[in-house]
N, C-alpha and C positions, 0 to 999 in steps of 0.2 A: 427726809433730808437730814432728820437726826435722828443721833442714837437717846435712846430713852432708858436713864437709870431708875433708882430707888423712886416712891413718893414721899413726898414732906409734906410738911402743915401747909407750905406755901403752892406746891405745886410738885411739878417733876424733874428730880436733877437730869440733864443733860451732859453724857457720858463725851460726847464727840457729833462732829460733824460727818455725813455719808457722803458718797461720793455725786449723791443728785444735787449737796450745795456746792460742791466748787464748780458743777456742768453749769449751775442756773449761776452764779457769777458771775462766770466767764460769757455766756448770753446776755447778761446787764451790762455787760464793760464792751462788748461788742452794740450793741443796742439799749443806750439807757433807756429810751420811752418805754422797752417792757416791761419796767416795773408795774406799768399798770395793770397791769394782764395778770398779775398775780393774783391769788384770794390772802384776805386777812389773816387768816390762819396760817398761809404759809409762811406772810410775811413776820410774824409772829415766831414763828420756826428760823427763819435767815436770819435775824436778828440775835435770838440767844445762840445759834449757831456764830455769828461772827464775833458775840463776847467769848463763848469758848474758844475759839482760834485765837484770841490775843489773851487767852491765860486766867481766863476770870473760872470760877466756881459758876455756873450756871442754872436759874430754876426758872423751868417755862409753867407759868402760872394756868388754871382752870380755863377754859374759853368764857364761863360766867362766874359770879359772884368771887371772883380776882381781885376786889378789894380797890381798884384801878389799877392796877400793875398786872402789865403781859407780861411781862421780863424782868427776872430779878437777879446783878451782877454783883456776884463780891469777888474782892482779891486781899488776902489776908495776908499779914506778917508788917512791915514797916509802913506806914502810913496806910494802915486797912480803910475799904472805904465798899461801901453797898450804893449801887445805881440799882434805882427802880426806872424800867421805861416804857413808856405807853406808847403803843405802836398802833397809826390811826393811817390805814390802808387806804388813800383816795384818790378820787380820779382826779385829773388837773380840773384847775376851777373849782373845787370843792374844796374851801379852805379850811384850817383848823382855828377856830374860836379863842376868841379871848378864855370865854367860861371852858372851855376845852383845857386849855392848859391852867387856869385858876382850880381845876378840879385835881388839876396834880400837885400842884401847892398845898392841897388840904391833903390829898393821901402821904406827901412828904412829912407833913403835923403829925400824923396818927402813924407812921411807921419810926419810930424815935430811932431805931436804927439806921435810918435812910442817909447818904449822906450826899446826894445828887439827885434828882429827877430829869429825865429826860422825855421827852415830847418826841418821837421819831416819826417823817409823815413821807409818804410818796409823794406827796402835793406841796402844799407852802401854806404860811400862816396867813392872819387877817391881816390887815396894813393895822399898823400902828402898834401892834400887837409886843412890839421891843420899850415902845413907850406908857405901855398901861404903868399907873401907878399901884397897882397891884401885882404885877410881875415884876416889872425891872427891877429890884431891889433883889429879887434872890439872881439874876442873870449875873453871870456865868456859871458863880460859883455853887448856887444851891440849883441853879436850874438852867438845862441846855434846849434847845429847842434847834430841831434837824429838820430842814425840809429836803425835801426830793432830790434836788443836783447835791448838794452834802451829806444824805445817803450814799450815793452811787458812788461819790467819789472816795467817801471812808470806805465801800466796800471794794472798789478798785485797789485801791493802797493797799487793804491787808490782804487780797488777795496775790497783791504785787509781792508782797513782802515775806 
C-alpha cells in the first residue's frame, strides 16, 4: 500500500502512497463498515499513508518495541510540528481505554520532540473518556482522539481533495 524508503532510528521513512491505498479508500467511502475487515498492520500502513498525501515527512514505526508510536508525522519550516499516532485497529464494541490513551500521554513525556499525540481507532472510545481528569487537560491541543466515523471521514475528505 506504500512505498517503503530509507530506515531511521524510529522506523521506515515512507516515500509515497501505491496505488492499493487510494483502491482501498475508495472501498471505505463506498462502504465505511469495512474498516473492520482490515488487519492492524495495514491499518497502520493507511494511516502514514494518508499523512504523506497531505504533505507530512512520514516514519512507520517497528510492528514491536515502537516505543508506543505506530506513526510518526512531521511537517517542517513555519510552525514545525511532530504528531506521534497510535493506531488501535478494533472491532465495533471494543472500545479504546482510558489507560489506552493515558499511555500516549506518557509516550508524549518521553518524546520531547512530540508536539501532538493522537489516538486513531476504527471503533470509539470508553464513555467519559473526554472527561478523565487525566486527559482532558492535554485535549485538543496536546492530544487528539479519532474514532471510527472521523476516521473515514478525514480519509474521505483527503481522498476527495
Amino acid at each position: 500500500m506504500i512505498e517503503r524508503g530509507e530506515k531511521t532510528a524510529d522506523g521506515t521513512l515512507i516515500m509515497a502512497v501505491a496505488p492499493a491505498w487510494h483502491a482501498i479508500l475508495w472501498v471505505i467511502m463506498q462502504n465505511p463498515e469495512c474498516i473492520h475487515q482490515i488487519p492492524p498492520d495495514k491499518w497502520e500502513e493507511i494511516i502514514a499513508g494518508a499523512y504523506e498525501q497531505d504533505g507530512f515527512d512520514v516514519v512507520l514505526t517497528p510492528r514491536s518495541g515502537d516505543g508506543g508510536r505506530d506513526v510518526i508525522a512531521e511537517k517542517r519550516g513555519w510552525g514545525s510540528v511532530r504528531f506521534i499516532d497510535q493506531v488501535k485497529a478494533y472491532k465495533p464494541g471494543h472500545l479504546v481505554t482510558a489507560d489506552e490513551v493515558r499511555s500516549l500521554v506518557g509516550v508524549l513525556h518521553a518524546d520531547q520532540r512530540a508536539s501532538k499525540g493522537l489516538v486513531t481507532t476504527t471503533s470509539d472510545f470508553a464513555p467519559r473518556i473526554l472527561s478523565d481528569p487525566s486527559i482532558s487537560p492535554f485535549l485538543p491541543t496536546r492530544l487528539e482522539l479519532v474514532n471510527g466515523k472521523a476516521l473515514v471521514e478525514r480519509l474521505s475528505n483527503l481522498a476527495a481533495g
